[in-house]
C-alpha positions in Angstrom: 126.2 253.7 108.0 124.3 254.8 110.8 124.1 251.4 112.4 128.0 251.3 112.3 128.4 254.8 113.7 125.7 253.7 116.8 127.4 250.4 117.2 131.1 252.1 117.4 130.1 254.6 119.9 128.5 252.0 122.5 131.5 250.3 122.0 133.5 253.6 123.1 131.1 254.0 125.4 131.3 250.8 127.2 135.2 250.9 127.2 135.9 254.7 128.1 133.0 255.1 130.8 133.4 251.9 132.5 129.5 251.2 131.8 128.5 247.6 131.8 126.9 245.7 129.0 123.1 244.7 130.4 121.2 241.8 129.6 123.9 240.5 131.3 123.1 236.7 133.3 125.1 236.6 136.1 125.7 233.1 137.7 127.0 230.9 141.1 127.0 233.7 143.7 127.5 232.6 147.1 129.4 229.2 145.6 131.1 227.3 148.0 132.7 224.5 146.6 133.0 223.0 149.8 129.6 222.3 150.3 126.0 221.1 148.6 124.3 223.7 147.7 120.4 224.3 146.7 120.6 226.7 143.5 118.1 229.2 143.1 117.2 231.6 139.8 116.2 234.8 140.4 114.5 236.4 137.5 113.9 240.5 138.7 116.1 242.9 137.4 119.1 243.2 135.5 122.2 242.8 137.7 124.5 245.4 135.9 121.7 247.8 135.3 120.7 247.5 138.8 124.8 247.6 140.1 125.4 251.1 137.8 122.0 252.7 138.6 123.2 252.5 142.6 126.0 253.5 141.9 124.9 256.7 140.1 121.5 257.3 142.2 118.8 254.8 140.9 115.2 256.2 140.3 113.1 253.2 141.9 113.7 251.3 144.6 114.3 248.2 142.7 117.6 248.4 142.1 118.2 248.2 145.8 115.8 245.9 146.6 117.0 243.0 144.3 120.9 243.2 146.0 118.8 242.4 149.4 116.6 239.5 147.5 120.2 238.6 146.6 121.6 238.5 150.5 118.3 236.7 151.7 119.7 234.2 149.7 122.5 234.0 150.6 121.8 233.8 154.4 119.8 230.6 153.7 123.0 229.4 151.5 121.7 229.3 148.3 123.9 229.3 144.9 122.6 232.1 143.3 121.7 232.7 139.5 120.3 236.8 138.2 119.2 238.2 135.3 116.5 240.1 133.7 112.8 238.8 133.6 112.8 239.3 130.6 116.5 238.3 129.2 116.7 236.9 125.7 120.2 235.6 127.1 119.0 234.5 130.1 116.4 232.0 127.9 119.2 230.3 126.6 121.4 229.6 129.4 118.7 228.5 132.0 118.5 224.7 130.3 121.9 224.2 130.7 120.9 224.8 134.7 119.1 222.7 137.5 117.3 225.1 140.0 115.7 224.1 143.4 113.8 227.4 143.8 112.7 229.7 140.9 112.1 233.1 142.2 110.5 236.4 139.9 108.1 237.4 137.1 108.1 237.4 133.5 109.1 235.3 130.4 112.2 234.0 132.2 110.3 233.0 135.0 108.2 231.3 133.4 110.4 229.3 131.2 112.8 228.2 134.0 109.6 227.6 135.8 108.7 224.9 132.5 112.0 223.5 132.0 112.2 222.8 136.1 109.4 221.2 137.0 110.5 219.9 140.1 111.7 223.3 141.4 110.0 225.6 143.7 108.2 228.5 142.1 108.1 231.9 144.0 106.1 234.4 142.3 107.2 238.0 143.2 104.0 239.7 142.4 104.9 243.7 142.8 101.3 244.6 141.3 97.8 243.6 141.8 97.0 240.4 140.2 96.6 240.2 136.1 92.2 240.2 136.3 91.9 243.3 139.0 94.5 245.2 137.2 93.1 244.0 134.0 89.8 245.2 135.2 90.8 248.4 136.5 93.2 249.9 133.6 90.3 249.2 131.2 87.6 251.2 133.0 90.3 254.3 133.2 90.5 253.6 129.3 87.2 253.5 128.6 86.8 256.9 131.2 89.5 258.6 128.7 87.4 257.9 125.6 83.8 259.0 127.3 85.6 262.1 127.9 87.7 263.0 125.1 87.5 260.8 122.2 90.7 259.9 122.8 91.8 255.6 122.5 94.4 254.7 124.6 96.4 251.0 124.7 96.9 249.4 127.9 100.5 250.0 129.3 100.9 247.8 132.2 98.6 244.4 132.4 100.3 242.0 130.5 103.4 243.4 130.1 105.3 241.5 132.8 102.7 239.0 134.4 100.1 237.0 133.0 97.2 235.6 134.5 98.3 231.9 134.5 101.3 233.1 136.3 99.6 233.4 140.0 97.7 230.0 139.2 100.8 228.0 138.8 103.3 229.1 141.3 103.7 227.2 144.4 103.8 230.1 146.1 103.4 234.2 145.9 105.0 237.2 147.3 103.2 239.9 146.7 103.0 243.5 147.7 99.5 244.7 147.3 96.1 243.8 149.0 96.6 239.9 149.5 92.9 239.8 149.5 92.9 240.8 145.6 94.2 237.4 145.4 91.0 235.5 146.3 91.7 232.3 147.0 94.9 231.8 146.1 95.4 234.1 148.8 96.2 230.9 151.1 99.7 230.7 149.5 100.5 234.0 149.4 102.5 236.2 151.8 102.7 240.6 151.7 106.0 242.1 152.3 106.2 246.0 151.2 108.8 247.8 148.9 110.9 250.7 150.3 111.1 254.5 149.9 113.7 256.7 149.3 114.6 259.4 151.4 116.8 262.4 151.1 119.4 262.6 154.1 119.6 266.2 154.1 115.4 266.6 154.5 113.9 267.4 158.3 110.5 267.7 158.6 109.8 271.4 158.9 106.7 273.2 157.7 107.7 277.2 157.2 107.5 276.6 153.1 105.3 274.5 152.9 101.8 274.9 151.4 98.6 273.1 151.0 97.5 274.3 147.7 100.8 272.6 146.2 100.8 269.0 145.0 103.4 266.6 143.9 103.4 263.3 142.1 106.3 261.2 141.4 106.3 259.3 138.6 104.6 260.4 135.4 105.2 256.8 133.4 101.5 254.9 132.4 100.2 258.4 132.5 96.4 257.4 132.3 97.1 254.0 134.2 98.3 256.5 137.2 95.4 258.9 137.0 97.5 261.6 135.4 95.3 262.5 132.7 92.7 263.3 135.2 94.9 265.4 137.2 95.8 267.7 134.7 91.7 268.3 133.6 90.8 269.0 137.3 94.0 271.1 137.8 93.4 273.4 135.0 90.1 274.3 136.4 92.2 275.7 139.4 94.7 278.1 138.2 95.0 279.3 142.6 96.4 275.0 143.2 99.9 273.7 141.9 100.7 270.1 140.5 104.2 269.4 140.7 105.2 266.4 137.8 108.5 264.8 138.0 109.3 261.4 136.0 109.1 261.4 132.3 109.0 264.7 129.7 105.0 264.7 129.4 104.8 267.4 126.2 104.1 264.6 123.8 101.9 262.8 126.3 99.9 266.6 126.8 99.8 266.8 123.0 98.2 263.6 122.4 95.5 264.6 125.2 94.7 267.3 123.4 96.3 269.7 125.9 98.8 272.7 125.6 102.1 271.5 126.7 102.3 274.8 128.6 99.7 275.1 131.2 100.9 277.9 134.5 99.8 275.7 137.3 101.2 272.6 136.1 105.2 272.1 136.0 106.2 269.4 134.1 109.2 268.8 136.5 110.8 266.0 134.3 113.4 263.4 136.0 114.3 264.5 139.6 116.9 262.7 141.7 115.0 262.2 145.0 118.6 262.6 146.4 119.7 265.8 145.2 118.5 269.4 146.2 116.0 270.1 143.3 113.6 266.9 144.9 114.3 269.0 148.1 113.0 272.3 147.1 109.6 270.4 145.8 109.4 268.7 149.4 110.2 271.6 151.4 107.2 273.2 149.6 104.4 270.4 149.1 102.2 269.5 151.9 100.4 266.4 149.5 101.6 263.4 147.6 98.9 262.7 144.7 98.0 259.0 143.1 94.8 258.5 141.6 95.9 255.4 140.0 93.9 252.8 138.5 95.6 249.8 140.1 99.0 249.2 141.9 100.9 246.9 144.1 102.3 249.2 147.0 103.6 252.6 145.2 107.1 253.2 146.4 106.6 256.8 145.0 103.7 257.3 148.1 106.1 255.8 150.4 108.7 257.8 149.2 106.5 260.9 150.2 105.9 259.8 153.0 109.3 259.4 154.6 109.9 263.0 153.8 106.6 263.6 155.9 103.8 264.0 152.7 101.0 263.3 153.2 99.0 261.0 150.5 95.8 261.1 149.0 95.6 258.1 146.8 92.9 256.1 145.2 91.4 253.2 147.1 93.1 250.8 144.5 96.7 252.5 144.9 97.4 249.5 147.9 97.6 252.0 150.7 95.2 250.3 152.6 97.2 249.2 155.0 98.4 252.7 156.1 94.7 254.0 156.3 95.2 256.2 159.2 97.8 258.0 157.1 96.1 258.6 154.0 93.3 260.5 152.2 91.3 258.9 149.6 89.6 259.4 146.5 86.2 258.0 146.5 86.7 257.3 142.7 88.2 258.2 139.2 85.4 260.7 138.5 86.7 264.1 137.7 84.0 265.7 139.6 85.2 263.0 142.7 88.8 263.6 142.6 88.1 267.8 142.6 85.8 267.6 145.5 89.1 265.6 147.5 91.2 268.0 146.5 89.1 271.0 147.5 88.3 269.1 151.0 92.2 268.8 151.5 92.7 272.8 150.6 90.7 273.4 153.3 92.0 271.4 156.0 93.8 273.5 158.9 97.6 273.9 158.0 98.1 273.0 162.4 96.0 269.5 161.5 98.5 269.0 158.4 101.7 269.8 160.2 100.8 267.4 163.4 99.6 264.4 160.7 103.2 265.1 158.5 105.1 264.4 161.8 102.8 261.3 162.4 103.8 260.4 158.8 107.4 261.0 159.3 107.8 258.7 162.2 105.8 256.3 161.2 106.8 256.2 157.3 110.9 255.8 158.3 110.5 253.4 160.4 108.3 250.7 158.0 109.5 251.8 154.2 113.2 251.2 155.0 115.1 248.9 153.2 116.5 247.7 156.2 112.5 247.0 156.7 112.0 245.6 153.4 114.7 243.3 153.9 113.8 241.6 157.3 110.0 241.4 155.6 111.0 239.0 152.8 113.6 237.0 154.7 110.6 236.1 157.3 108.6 235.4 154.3 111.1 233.2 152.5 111.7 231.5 155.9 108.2 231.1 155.9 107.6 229.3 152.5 110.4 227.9 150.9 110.5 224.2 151.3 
């Protein structure tokens, strides 16, 4: 009964709101019948999710970033096949297919990848390689249990790459520390993802104050260091941690924490384009992510471009932008207070002139007009 009643309202749903089906593979853009054509898969996200989410403000980056994958494509005249990496649909259709170039992550990837063995594989690693981030989401795991009794699963290694994956692709895109790539570091090339930014933001400083912090994004809470955030905060009822992604009450509960705590706002889902994201801006000075292991985070960049300024752990992928940052010499409670307190104290003058250097600097290189230039130089670079 229920079943029926959920199946009849996505059906209403789909018809009445003009919402699109996902899962959805979408095939032969760019065809010219006309000419010979190379074919290409590209295996990232959803098309239709992606084309809605823009549509109504998307909360990553991604969604933009695959309709640019889509014209880099294009502009070297490929025939052009999308779907989800990890479409059940996608699995079925992709035999019936002959692709030149394979491009992506995940189960799709890899299958088209199997049943093409003559095409071109492209991996499009967007986080550090499966043994570091292995490596590091285990030792914030193990951290969580030394300090509260508390197992936790892993919630990103594995769930999209695997470790054979960077092995067997004829060549990588990445966007963290090529370096993490060790020797397969020869066939690899770094472009970075975008930020957003809020058109109606300028760079001013009269609200603003040092002893508030944000972070964006609250999914893989102990993956992103949040756990440890909210320990250290609650010794420091004068600081303010701003949360916006997921609701975290369950996540606080299973901590061990109460959900209410008066320094902490659990912010929930903010549109980075609307006027609540503005308010936290206009009145944060720092952009916090003590996370275990990541690629590039567009969140930091997306702080950034509305002049933050970052403190971040050392495997957060900000290396790069070192001049810009702050960084946590490790996961240690005790280590990520004593950064925090040494941030508290710095000069609000010595904030305000860094923010504008952030500001420049951040809008001109987290762009997706950036973005897109970066991986058309690096497909021109590699593809055969």
């Amino acid at each position: 009964m229920f079943g029926e009643i959920k199946k009849k309202l996505k059906n209403f749903l789909i018809m009445h709101m003009d919402l699109q089906p996902l899962d959805r593979f979408v095939s032969d853009i760019n065809l010219d019948c006309t000419k010979q054509q190379k074919r290409v898969l590209i295996a990232y996200v959803d098309y239709f999710r992606a084309s809605r989410d823009v549509a109504v403000g998307a909360a990553h980056t991604n969604r933009y970033e695959l309709f640019q994958i889509i014209q880099c494509f294009i502009r070297f005249g490929y025939v052009i096949d999308v779907c989800a990496y990890d479409s059940e649909e996608a699995e079925k259709l992709i035999d019936k297919k002959g692709y030149d170039v394979v491009f992506g992550m995940g189960e799709v990837f890899r299958a088209a990848a199997k049943k093409n063995k003559d095409a071109y594989t492209v991996l499009y690693l967007t986080e550090n390689p499966y043994e570091v981030s292995l490596e590091k989401e285990r030792e914030r795991i193990d951290y969580l249990f030394e300090r509260r009794g508390i197992e936790w699963k892993l919630y990103r290694t594995g769930r999209v790459f695997e470790k054979a994956d960077e092995e067997q692709a004829a060549a990588i895109i990445c966007m963290g520390d090529i370096n993490c790539l060790g020797r397969l570091s020869e066939k690899a090339c770094r472009i970075l993802p975008s930020g957003f930014f809020n058109r109606e933001y300028s760079n001013r400083f009269e609200k603003k104050k040092k002893e508030n912090f944000l972070m964006l994004g609250t999914a893989g809470f102990v993956h992103k260091g949040a756990d440890i955030l909210v320990e250290v905060f609650k010794k420091h009822p004068e600081w303010q941690l701003f949360l916006c992604g997921h609701d975290i009450s369950d996540i606080l509960k299973k901590l061990g924490h109460n959900t209410s705590i008066a320094n902490i706002h659990d912010c929930g889902y903010i549109d980075v384009k609307g006027t609540d994201f503005l308010k936290l801006v206009q009145k944060c000075v720092y952009i916090l992510l003590p996370s275990c292991s990541e690629g590039t985070p567009t969140a930091v960049l997306t702080g950034m471009r509305h002049g933050m300024v970052p403190i971040v752990s050392r495997e957060a992928g900000m290396g790069f932008a070192a001049q810009h940052c702050f960084f946590f010499d490790d996961y240690k409670i005790e280590s990520i207070e004593r950064k925090i307190t040494e941030a508290v104290e710095v000069p609000m003058e010595q904030l305000e002139k860094k923010s504008n250097e952030i500001f420049q600097y951040a809008n001109e290189q987290f762009t997706i007009e950036h973005f897109t230039e970066q991986l058309y130089h690096a497909l021109a670079e590699i593809l055969p």
